[in-house]
C-alpha positions in Angstrom: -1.5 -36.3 28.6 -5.2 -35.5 30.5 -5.7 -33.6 27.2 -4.8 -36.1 25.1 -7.0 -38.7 26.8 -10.2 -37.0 27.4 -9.8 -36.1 23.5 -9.7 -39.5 22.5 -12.5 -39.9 24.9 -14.4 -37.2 23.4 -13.6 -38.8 20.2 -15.1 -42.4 20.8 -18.2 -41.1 22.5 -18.9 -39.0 19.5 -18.4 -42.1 17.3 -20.7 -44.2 19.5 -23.0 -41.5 19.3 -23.0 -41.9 16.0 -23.6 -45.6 15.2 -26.3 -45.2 17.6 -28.2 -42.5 16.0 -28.0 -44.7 12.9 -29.2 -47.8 14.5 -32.0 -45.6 16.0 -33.1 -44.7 12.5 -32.7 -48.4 11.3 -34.9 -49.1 14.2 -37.4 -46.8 13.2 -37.1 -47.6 9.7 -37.7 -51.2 9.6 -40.8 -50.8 12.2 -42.4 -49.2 10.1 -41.7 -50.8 7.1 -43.0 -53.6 8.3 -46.2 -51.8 10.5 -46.7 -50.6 7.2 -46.4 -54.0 5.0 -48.7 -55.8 7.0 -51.7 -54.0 5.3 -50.4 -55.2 1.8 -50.1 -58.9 2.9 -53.8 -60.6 2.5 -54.6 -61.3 5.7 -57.7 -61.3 7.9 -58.1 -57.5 8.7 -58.3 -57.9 12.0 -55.1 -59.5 12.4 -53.5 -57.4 10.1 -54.1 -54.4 12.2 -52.9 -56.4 14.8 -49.8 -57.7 13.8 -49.5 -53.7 12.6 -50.4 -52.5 16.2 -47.3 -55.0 17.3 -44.9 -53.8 14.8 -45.0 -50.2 16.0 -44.7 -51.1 19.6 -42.1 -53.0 18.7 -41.0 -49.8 17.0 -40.9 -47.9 19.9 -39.3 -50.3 22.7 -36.6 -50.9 19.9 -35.8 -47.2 19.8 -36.0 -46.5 23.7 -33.9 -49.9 24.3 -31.3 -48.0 21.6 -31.2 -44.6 23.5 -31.0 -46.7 26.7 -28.1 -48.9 25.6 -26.5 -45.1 24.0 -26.6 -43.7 27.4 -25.0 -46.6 29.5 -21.9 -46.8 26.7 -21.6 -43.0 27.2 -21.4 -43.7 31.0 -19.0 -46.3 30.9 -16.6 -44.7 28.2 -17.0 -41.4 30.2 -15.6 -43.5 33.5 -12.9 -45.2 31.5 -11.7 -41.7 30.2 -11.9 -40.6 34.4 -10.2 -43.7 35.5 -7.2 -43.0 32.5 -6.7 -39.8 33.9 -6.6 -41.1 37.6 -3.6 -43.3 36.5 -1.9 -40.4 34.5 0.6 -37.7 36.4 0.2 -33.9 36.0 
């Protein structure tokens, strides 16, 4: 039953893993889309570059604040799997 539990557990962190490696592309993706974009829009240059210089910080807090939220859900799944176990006999 241990087997059977950490598996699943395995299982879910793997999918987590996975929806947050694609939300730390999406992240990445639409920062710089838009750090991009802001040099097409007619706006004064300097706060084009600006508004650019914002998007890819942006970019970058986004993707650390994904890998940060990735790691505590990792955590907490991996103490849910421990705790299932605790409950469970040999």
């Amino acid at each position: 039953m241990k087997t059977l539990i950490w598996t699943g557990t395995g299982i879910v962190v793997m999918l987590w893993s996975l929806l947050a490696w694609m939300l730390h592309g999406l992240v990445g993706l639409a920062g710089d889309t838009i750090a991009s974009g802001t040099q097409l829009l007619s706006l004064e240059p300097m706060f084009a570059e600006w508004a650019s210089w914002l998007a890819s910080a942006g970019t970058g807090i986004g993707e650390w604040l994904v890998v940060a939220l990735w790691a505590i859900g990792a955590i907490v799944l991996g103490t849910l799997g421990f705790i299932a176990t605790r409950f469970v006999g040999r």
